[in-house]
N, C-alpha and C positions, 0 to 999 in steps of 0.2 A: 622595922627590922629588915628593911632591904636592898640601905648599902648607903639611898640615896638620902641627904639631909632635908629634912621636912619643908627648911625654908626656900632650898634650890626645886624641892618639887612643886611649894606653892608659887614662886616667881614665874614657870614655866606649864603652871596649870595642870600639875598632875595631881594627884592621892595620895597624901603624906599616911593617910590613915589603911593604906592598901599593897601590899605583897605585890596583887596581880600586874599592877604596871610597869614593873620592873624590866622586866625582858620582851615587854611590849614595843612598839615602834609608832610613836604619837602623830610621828610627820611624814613618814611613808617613806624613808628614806635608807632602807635597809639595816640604820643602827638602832641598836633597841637602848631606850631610855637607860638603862645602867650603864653601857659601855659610853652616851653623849654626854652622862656626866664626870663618867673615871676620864675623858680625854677631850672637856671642855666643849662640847658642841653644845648647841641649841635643840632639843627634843620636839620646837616647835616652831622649827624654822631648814624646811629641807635641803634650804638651799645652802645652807652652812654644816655643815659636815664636819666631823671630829677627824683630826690630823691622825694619819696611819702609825705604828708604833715603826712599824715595817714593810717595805716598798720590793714587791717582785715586777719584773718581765721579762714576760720568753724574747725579746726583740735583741736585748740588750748581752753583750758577750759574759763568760763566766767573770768568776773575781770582785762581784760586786759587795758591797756592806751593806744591802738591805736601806741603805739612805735615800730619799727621793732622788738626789743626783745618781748613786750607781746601787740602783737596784739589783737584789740576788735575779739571778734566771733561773730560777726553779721554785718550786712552790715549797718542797720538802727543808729547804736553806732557809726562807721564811719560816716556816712554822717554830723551828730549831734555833733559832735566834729572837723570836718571840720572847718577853716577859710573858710572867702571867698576867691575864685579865688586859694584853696586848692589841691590837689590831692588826692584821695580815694584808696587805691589799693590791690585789693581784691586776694588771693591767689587762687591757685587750688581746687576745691572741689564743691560738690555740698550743697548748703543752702536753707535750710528751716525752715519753723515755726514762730514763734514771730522776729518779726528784720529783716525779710528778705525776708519779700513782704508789699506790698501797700507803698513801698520805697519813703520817701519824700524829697526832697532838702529842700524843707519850704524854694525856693527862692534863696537861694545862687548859685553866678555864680562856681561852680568847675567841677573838672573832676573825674568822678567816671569809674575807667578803671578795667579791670582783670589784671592778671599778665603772664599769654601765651596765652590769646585768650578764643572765645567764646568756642572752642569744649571741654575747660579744667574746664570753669567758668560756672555753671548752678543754675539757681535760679529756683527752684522747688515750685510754689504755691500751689500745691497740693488740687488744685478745691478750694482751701480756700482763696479768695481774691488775685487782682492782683500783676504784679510783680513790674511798678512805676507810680505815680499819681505828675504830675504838676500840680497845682493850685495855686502857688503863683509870677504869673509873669514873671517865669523861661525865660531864655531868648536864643540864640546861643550860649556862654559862657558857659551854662551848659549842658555838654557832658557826656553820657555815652559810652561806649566802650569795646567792646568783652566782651559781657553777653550771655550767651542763658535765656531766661524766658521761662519754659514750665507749663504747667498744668495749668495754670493763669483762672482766672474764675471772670468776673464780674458781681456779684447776684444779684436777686432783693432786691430791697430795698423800700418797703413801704412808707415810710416818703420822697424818692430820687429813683423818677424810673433812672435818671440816673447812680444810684449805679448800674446795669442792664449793666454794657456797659464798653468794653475795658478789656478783658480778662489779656492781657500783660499791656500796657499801655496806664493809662486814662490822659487824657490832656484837660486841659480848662484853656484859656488865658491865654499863655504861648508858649514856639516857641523853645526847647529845640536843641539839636541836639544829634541822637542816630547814631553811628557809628556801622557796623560791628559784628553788633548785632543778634541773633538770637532768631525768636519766633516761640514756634512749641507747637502745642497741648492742643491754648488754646481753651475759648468758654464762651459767652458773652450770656446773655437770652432777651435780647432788638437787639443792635447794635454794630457792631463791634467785630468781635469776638476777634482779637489781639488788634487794636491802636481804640481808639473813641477819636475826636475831637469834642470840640467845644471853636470856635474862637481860633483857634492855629495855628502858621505858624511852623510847626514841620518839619522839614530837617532830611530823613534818606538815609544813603550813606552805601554800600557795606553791607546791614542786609540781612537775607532770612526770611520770612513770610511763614510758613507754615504748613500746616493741622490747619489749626484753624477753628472754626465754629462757626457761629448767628444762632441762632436757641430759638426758644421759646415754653412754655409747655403748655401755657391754650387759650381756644380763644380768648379771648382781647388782649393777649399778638401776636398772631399769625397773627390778624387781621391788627396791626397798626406796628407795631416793630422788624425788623428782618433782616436789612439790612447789608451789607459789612460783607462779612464773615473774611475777613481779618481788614479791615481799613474802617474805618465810619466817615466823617467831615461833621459837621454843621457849614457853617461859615465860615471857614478855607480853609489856601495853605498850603496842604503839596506839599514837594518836597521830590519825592525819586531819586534818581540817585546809578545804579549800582546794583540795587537791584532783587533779583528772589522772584516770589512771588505763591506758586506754592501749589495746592491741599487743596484749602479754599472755601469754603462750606459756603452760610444761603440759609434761608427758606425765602427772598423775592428778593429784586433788588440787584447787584453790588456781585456775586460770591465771589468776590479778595475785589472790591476799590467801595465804594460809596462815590461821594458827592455830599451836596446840598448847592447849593448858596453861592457857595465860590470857588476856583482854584484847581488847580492841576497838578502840572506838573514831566512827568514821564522820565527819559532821562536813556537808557544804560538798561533798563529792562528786566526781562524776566517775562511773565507772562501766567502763562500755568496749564491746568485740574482745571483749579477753575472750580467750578460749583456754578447759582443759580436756585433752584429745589423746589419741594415739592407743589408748587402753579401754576397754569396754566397761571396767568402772571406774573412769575419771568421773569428780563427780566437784561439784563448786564451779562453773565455769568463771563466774566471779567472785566469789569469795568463800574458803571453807573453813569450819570452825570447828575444833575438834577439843570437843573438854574445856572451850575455853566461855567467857561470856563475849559478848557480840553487842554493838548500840551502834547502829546507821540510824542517822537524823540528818533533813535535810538533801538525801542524795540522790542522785537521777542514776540508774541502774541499767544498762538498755543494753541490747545486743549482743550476749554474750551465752556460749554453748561449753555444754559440759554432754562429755559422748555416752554416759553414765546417765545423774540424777543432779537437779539443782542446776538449774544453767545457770540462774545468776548467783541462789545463795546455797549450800549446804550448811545444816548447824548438825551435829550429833552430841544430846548432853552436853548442854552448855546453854545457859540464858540468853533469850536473842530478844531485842528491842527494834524495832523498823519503826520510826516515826514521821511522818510527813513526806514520805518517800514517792517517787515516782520507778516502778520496773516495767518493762517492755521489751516487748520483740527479745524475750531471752528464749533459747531450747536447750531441750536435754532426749537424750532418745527414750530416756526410758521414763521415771517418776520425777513429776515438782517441773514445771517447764519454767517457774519463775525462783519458788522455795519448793528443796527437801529436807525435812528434818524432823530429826528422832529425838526424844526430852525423854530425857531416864532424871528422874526428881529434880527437873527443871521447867523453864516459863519461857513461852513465848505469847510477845506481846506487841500488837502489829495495831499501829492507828494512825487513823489517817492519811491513807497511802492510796496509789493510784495502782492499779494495776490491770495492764491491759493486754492483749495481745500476745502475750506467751503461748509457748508450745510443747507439749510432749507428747510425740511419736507414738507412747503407746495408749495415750488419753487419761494416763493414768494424775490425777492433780495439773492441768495443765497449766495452772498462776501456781497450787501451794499443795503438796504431800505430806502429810503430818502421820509421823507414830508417836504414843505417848505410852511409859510408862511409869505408874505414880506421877505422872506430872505435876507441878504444882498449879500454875494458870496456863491454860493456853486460849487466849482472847483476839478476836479481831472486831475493830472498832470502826465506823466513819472511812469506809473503803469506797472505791470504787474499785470493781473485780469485774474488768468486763471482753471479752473477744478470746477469752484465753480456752476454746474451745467446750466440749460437752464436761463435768465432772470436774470444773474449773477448781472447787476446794475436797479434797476426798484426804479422807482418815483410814491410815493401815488397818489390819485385821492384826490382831496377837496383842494389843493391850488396851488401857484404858486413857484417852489422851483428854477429855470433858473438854473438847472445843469448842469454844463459846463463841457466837458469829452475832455481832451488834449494831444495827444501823447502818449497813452496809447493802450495797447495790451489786448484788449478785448475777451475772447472768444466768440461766438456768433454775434461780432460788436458791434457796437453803433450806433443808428441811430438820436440821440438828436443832440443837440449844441456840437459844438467844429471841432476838425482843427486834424489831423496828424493820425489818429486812425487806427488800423487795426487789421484784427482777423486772427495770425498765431500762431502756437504754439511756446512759448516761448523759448524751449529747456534748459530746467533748472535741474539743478542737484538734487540730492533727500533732501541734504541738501540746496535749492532752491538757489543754485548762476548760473550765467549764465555759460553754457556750450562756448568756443571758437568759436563753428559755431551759437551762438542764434541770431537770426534774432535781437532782443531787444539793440546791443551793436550799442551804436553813433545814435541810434535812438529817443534818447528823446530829449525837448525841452531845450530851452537855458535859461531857471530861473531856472534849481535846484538846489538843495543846494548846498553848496559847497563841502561837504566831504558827504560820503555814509555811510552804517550802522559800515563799520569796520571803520571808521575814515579817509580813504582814500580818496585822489582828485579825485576828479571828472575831468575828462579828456576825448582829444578824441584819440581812439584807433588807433593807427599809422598802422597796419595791414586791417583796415574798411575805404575803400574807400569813400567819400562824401563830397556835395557840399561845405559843410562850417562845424567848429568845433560841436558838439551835444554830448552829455555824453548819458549813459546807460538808457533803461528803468527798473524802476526796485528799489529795496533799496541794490542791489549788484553795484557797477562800477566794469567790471570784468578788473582786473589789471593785467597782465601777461607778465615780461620785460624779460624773454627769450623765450616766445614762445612756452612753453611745453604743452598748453591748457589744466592748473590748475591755479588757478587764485594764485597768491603771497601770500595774508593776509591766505588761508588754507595753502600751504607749512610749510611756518613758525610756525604754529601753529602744524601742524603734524611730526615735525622735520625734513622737508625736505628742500633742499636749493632754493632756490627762484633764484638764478643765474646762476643757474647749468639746463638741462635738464634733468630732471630725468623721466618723461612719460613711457615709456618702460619697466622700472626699476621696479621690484618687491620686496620692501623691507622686508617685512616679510613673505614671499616665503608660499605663499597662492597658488597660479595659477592664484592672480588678479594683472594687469598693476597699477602699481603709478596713474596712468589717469583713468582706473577702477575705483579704491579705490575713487578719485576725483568725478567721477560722482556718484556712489553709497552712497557717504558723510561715506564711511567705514575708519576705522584707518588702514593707509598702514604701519604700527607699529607693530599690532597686527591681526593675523589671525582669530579672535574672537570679533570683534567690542566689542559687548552687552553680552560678558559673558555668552549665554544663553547657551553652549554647541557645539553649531554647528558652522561651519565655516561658514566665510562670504560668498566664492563660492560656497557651497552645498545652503545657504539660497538663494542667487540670482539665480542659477541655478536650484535645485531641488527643497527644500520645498517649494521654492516661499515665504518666511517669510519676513519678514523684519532684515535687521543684523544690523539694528542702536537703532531695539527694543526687548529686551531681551522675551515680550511677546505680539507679534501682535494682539494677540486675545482678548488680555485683560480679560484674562477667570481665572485668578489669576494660571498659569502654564505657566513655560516657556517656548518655541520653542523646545526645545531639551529634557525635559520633555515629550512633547506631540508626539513628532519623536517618542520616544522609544519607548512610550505607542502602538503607531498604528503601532510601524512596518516600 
């Protein structure tokens, strides 16, 4: 039942017996398997592409018919001349002005794509209205793909405070899907500084959200409106997968992601320096969840400040799931420097996660602040919880929240409910994976997930002596099948072989070990991780800097800048 005939899916190696590959993309080529077969292409062949229904560019003078000889110059004249279930295919360039913001489908299922990707394709709103508005029922069919939208500005609108919302992209009933997208630099004066939802089940896969701002100019405005600097739902699930969401800014709850009374689920993320600021109870610096339910799997959570409570998460009432997660270096002034959150007859359920190095100013939960009333579970499994100061997990006074703490590496301990626990040092690498000797490996219990944050099995380590099989604590399983105590999934990623030992080995002839480089989280590639000037073994050895951060200090000068300066 899903569009495509059984024998064109088995010709071309897909699931005649399967829905899910429908609006999947087999060959990485921005078209998803339904639109290669409604217009002839190969689904497994990327170099063969499905012929455009419709041909824009901005290069090109007005007067065009949307034909590959004379394309429209505008994007909105494509759209509008679209069939349904169409292709739109917009040339290199950047567009502005009339036609090329506040972009509507008006409904129709098609694919509106670039022609080499977002870093080629830029839709410039230029503070003057955003870059696309579903409102007419849009639905997963209607895809857009490798855009950047920058300067997007959702204004008040007197007659439609929600004209105020969704700098990039406003959405209301409707459930679009935006691929590989980029939004950078917008700013909303209500909510939402890039996406506003309401009632929208909106899917964004491989986009980056960033620098965007909610922010508002007068008291009333300041008072009630100013939520998710990045992404704002009322009502709504979005689902992002794969997505980075990074250096977005408002002036109240939800730094990056607000929602209220609707879903959310984030898998494969990164979400990191949002901040929510300016008011003394801003509170979510990365993400806040309000009545709604919450599932991060998979996401790397880091550096983000809420001037309130929850640098990186707030939940209030609402189901939160964190699985396989890494959070870090988040603060908040006051409670939860990593999580705060309050369960009035709800479950939070946290496994297998790393969590380190968090902060809150008044020491109150410095990883996680819990109040519960009537809660239903609130469980932490196969953690590591460690550098996030004294009181790292503490439960409010005024109800009853039975937080239950399980096979997890506490610093400080735990002295609540629960079974396996113990306060050793983790021994974790800077890019937080477990070192070969970390107490943490084969030490967790036996329900967690099945794969870890790289995608890897969870298994038990043939090198770790113990009673019976136990996987990792932690959102790392440290996998290492020849023994060189560097885990596989960084090898491969560092162009190093995974079957070979190479420990010893100094590949870019720095004076640091390949196993160095591994624990330092430095590129054994390059002698310069972070470009800042100085080498990785002067920053680890002399300045003492960081070599995975081109500027430790955050003082806007880089490490090597600041060497020369003093000498």
């Amino acid at each position: 039942g899903d569009g495509m005939p059984d024998a064109w899916e088995l010709a071309y190696g897909l699931d005649p017996s399967s829905v899910a590959d429908k609006m999947t993309d087999a060959d990485g080529d921005g078209y998803a398997n339904y639109y290669e077969y409604l217009h002839r292409g190969n689904p497994a062949d990327g170099a063969f592409v499905p012929a455009p229904s419709v041909y824009v560019d901005a290069s090109v003078p007005a007067g065009g018919d949307g034909s590959a000889v004379m394309p429209f110059n505008t994007i909105q004249a494509g759209l509008n001349a679209s069939p349904e279930f169409g292709i739109v295919r917009v040339a290199d360039g950047v567009y502005g002005g009339a036609g090329n913001k506040n972009l509507d489908f008006a409904g129709k299922p098609l694919l509106l794509i670039s022609e080499n990707g977002a870093e080629h394709c830029v839709i410039d709103c230029q503070f003057d209205g955003c870059g696309l508005r579903f409102e007419d029922g849009e639905s997963g069919v209607s895809v857009v793909h490798g855009l950047t939208i920058r300067n997007g500005a959702g204004k008040e609108d007197s007659e439609d405070w929600y004209g105020g919302q969704g700098g990039a992209i406003y959405c209301s009933g409707s459930s679009p899907r935006i691929e590989s997208c980029r939004l950078v630099g917008c700013h909303a004066e209500f909510c939402g500084g890039a996406v506003f939802l309401w009632n929208a089940d909106i899917l964004m896969v491989d986009c980056a959200i960033q620098s965007n701002r909610c922010s508002s100019r007068d008291w009333y405005q300041s008072e009630v409106h100013r939520n998710g600097g990045a992404i704002y739902g009322v009502e709504s699930s979005p689902v992002l997968r794969n997505c980075v969401i990074t250096d977005n800014r408002c002036d109240g709850d939800g730094g990056a992601i607000r929602v209220d009374e609707g879903s959310l689920v984030l898998e494969d993320c990164v979400i990191a320096r949002n901040t929510a600021e300016e008011t003394d109870s801003s509170c979510g610096g990365g993400l806040f969840s309000y009545l709604s339910s919450a599932v991060l799997r998979n996401c790397v959570v880091v550096n983000n400040h809420a001037a309130y409570a929850g640098g990186a998460i707030q939940s209030y009432s609402g189901d939160l799931v964190i699985e396989n997660c890494i959070l870090a270096r988040n603060t908040a002034e006051d409670w939860g420097g990593a999580v705060y959150a309050e369960f009035v007859e709800s479950s939070f359920i946290a496994d297998n996660c790393t969590i380190v190095d968090n902060h809150s100013e008044s020491s109150a939960g410095g990883a996680i602040f819990c109040w519960g009333y009537n809660a239903l579970e609130l469980t932490l499994a196969n953690r590591v919880v460690w550098g996030n100061g004294t009181d790292s997990i503490e439960e409010g006074a005024g109800g009853t929240s039975f937080l239950e703490v399980n096979y997890c590496d506490v610093e400080g301990g735990w002295t609540g409910a629960g079974t396996g626990n113990v306060n050793v040092d983790p021994q974790l690498t800077r890019g937080r994976r477990l070192k070969a000797s970390s107490p943490c490996i084969d030490a967790g219990g036996s329900d967690a997930a099945v794969l870890d944050i790289d995608g890897e099995e969870r298994c038990d380590d043939p090198a770790h002596a113990n009673l019976y099989s136990m996987v990792d604590r932690g959102a790392d399983e440290f996998v290492d099948a020849e023994g060189d105590g560097m885990a596989d999934v960084w090898e491969t990623r560092q162009g190093l072989n995974p079957q070979i030992n190479e420990a010893s080995g100094d590949t870019d002839g720095d004076s640091l070990s390949n196993l160095e480089e591994y624990h330092h989280n430095t590129n054994p590639q390059a002698g310069d991780s972070d470009g800042d000037g100085l080498g990785d073994a002067y920053e680890i050895t002399q300045s003492l800097t960081d070599p995975t951060d081109a500027d430790t200090d955050d003082d806007g000068l880089t490490d090597g800048q600041e060497v020369n300066i003093t000498g």
